[in-house]
C-alpha positions in Angstrom: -3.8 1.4 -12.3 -1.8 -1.7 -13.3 1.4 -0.4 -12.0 -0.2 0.5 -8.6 -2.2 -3.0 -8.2 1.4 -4.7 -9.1 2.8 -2.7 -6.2 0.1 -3.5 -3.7 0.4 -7.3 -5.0 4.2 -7.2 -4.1 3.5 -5.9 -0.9 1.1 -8.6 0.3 4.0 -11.2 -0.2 6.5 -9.3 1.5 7.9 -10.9 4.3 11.2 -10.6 5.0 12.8 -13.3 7.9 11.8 -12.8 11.2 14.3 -11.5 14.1 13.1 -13.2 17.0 15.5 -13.9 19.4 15.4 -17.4 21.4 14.1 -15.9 24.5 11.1 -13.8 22.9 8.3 -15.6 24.5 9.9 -16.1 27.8 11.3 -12.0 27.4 7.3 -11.1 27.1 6.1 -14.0 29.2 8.2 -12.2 32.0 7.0 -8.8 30.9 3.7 -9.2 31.4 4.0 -11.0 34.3 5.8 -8.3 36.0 3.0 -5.9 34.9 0.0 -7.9 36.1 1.9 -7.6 39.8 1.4 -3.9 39.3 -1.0 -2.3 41.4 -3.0 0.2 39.1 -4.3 2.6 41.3 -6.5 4.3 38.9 -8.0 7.7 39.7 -11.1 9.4 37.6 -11.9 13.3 38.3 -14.9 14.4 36.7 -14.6 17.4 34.3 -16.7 20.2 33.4 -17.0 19.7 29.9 -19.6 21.7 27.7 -22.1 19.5 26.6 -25.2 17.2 28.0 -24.4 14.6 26.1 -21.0 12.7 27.1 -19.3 12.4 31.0 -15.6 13.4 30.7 -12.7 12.3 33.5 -9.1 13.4 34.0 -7.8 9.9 34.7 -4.5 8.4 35.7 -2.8 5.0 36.7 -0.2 3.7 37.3 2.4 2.3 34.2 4.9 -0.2 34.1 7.5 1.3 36.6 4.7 3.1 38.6 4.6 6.1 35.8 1.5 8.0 36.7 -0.1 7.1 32.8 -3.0 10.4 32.4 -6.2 10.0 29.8 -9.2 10.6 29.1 -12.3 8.7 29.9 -15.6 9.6 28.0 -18.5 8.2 28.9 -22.0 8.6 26.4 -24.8 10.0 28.6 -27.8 9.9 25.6 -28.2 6.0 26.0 -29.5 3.9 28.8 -26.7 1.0 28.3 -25.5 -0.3 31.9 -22.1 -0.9 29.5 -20.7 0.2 26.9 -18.1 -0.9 24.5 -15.4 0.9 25.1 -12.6 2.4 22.7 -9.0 2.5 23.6 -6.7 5.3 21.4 -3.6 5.1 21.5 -1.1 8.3 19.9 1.1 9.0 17.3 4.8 9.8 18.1 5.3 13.2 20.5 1.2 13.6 21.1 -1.1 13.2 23.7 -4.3 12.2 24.8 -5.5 15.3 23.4 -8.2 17.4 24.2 -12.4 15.6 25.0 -13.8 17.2 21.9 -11.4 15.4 19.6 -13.2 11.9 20.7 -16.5 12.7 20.4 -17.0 11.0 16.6 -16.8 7.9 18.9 -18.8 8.7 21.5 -21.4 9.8 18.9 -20.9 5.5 17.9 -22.8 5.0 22.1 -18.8 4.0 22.6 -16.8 5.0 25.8 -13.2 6.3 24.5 -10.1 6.1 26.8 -7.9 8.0 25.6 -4.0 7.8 27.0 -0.7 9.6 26.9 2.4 7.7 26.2 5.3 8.6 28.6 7.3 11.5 28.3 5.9 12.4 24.6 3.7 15.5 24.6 1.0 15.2 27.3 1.2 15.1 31.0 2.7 11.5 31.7 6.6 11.8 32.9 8.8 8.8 33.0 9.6 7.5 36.1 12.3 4.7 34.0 15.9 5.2 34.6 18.4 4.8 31.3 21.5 4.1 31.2 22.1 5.1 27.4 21.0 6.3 24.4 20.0 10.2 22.8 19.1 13.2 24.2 15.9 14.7 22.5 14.5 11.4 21.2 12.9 8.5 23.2 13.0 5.8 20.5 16.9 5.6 21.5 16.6 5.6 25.6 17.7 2.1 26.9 18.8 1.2 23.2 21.2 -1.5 24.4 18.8 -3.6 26.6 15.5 -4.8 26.0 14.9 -5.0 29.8 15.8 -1.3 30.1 14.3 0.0 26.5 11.7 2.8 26.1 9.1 0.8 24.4 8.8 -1.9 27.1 7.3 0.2 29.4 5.4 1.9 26.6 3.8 -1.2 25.0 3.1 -2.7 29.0 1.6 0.9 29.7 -0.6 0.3 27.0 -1.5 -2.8 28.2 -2.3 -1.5 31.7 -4.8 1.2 29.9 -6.9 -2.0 29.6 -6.5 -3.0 33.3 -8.1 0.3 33.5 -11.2 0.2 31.3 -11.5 -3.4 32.8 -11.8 -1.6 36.1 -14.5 0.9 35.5 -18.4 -0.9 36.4 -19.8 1.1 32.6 -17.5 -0.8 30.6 -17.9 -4.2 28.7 -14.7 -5.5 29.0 -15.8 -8.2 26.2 -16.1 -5.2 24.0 -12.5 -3.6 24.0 -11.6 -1.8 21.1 -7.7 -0.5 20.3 -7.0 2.5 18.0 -4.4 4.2 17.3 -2.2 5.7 13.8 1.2 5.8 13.4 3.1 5.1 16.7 -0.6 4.5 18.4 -1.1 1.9 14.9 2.0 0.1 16.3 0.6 0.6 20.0 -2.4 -1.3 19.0 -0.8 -4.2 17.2 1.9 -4.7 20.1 -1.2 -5.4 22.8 -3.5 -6.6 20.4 -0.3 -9.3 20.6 0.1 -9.4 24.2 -3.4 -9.1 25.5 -6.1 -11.5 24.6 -8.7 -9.0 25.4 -8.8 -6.5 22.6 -11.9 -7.6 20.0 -11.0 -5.1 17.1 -7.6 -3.5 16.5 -7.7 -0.6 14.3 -4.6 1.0 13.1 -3.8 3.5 10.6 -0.1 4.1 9.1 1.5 1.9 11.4 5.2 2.1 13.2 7.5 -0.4 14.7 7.1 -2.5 12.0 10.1 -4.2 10.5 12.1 -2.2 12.9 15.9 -2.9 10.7 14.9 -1.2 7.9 13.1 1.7 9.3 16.7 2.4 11.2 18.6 1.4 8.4 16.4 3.9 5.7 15.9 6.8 9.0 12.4 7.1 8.6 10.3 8.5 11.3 11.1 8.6 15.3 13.6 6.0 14.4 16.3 8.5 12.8 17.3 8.6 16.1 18.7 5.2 15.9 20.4 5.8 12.6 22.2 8.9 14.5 22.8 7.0 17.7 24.7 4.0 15.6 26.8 6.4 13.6 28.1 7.5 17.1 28.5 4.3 18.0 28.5 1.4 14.9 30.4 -1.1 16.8 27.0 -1.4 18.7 25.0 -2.0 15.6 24.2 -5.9 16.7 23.4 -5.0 20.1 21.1 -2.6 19.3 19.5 -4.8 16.4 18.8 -7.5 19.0 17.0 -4.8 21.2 14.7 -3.9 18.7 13.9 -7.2 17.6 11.6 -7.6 20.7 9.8 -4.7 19.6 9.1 -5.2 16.4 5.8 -5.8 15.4 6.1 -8.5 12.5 8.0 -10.4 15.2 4.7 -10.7 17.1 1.9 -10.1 14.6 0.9 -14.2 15.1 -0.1 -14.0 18.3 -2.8 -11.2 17.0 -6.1 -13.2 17.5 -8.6 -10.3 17.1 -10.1 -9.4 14.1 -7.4 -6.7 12.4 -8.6 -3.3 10.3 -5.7 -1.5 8.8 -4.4 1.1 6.9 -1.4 2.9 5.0 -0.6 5.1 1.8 1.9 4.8 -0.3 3.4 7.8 -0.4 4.3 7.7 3.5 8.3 8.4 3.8 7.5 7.7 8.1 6.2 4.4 8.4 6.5 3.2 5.0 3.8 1.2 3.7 6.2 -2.2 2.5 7.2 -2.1 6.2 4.3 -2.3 7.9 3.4 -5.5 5.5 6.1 -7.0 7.1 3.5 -6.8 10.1 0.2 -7.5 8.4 1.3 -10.4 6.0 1.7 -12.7 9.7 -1.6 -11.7 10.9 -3.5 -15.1 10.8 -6.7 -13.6 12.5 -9.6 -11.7 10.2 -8.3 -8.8 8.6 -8.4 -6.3 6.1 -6.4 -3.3 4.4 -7.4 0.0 3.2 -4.3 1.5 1.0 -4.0 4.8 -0.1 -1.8 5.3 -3.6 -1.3 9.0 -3.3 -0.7 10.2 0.1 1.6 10.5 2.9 1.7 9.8 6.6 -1.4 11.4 6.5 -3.2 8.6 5.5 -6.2 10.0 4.4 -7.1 10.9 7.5 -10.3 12.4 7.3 -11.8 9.6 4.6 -10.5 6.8 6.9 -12.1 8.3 9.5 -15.5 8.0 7.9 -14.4 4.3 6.5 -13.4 3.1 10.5 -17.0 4.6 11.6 -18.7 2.4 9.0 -16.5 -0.7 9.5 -17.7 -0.3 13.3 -21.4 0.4 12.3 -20.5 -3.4 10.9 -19.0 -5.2 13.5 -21.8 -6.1 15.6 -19.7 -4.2 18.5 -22.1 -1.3 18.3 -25.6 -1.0 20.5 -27.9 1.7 21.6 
């Protein structure tokens, strides 16, 4: 085991420099200011869905640019809470919101889950955003040469709207808003677990967006894309750098405040586990870190699951 504890010991004192541009605060002050103007105009349609026991709606709102944003909203119906805690998931690269059945391990916790798409990925949310450059095929490029303009502004601000939306519904404690979310929905969660002070948990599982250079610079994940877009054009490569730089996660892991539960393996080749302790090494709020020596972007999925249900039966988030 020595070799794998030295690895894990190396990674916990990785930090390589930060690439915060001067204007990052004010660039996500005005962000987020721009997205509280936003009218949400949320809209819940009850479902039909085969079982006494949980309240499922086909929800929408409206995103960043006024993207219609489409979830899931499960609601426990075996408990006589007036609120509940509610969870927010968040997906990995080209998913969705999924299907009802795949939340019910939470409901089964007396949790509410919202569950939402990200824009034009795999589910039913389009993308109302114009671009004025990057690749066909492969969203992590789209707007590559302006952080005002990139993909993953409106993405991380959608995300931040999904909790305008539990906020808004009357079963909800909003003082119990929980993230979750593995690779791209792992960087989802730390992004407005930085933004947003309302979150009380963040769990995330094989994490993206984290130390954003070297994921472009070894093409792992989504973020081939990059690589491919800057041998097309390398005379861009500072210019794109700089774009990314707002997005990165270790850039704004300090403003994380809420307690932090994390995960990655090893052997993930996607969002490589060193990276994402660019990320979790600047968390200054409660955390913790299970790591997996043998498997892949996987993440021990399964096994984790179980472990995230049992951190939550420990929280003190969790009534009946």
């Amino acid at each position: 085991m020595s070799f794998l504890e030295d690895t894990i010991k190396v990674y916990k004192t990785y930090l390589p420099p930060l690439t915060r541009q001067a204007d990052f605060a004010a660039f996500w002050d005005e962000t987020l200011a721009l997205t509280r103007a936003l009218p949400l105009k949320p809209v819940l349609k009850a479902v039909d869905f085969p079982s006494p026991y949980v309240s499922v709606y086909d929800i929408s709102y409206n995103g960043f640019d006024q993207t219609r944003i489409r979830g899931w909203l499960l609601l426990p119906r075996f408990t006589s809470l007036a609120k509940f805690p509610c969870l927010i998931q968040y997906h990995g690269f080209s998913g969705s919101r999924g299907e009802p059945w795949e939340l019910l391990p939470w409901v089964m916790q007396g949790l509410a889950v919202l569950a939402v798409d990200c824009r034009d990925q795999g589910g039913d949310s389009g993308d109302s955003a114009s671009y004025h450059n990057g690749l066909v095929g492969n969203v992590t490029s789209k707007g590559i040469l302006d952080p005002h303009e990139y993909y993953y502004r409106a993405v991380y601000m959608d995300c931040v709207k999904a909790l305008d939306f539990a906020s808004s519904c009357e079963q909800i404690d909003t003082d119990r808003l929980i993230l979750h979310g593995r690779s791209q929905g792992g960087a989802l969660v730390m992004a407005v677990s930085a933004l947003d002070d309302r979150p009380c948990l963040a769990l995330a599982d094989v994490p993206s967006n984290s130390n954003l250079e070297k994921r472009v610079e070894g093409q792992h994940g989504s973020f081939a894309a990059v690589t491919e877009y800057l041998r097309r054009y390398p005379e861009r490569l500072e210019q794109v750098y700089n774009t990314l730089s707002y997005f990165d996660t270790m850039n704004l892991a300090d403003w994380i405040n809420c307690p932090v539960y994390a995960s990655v393996a090893l052997g993930d080749q996607v969002c490589p586990a060193k990276l994402y302790f660019a990320t979790y090494n600047r968390i200054d709020s409660p955390k913790e870190i299970t790591v997996y020596p043998f498997n892949g972007h996987d993440g021990a999925e399964s096994l984790q699951m179980t472990r995230k249900l049992t951190y939550l039966q420990h929280s003190g988030l969790l009534t009946y």
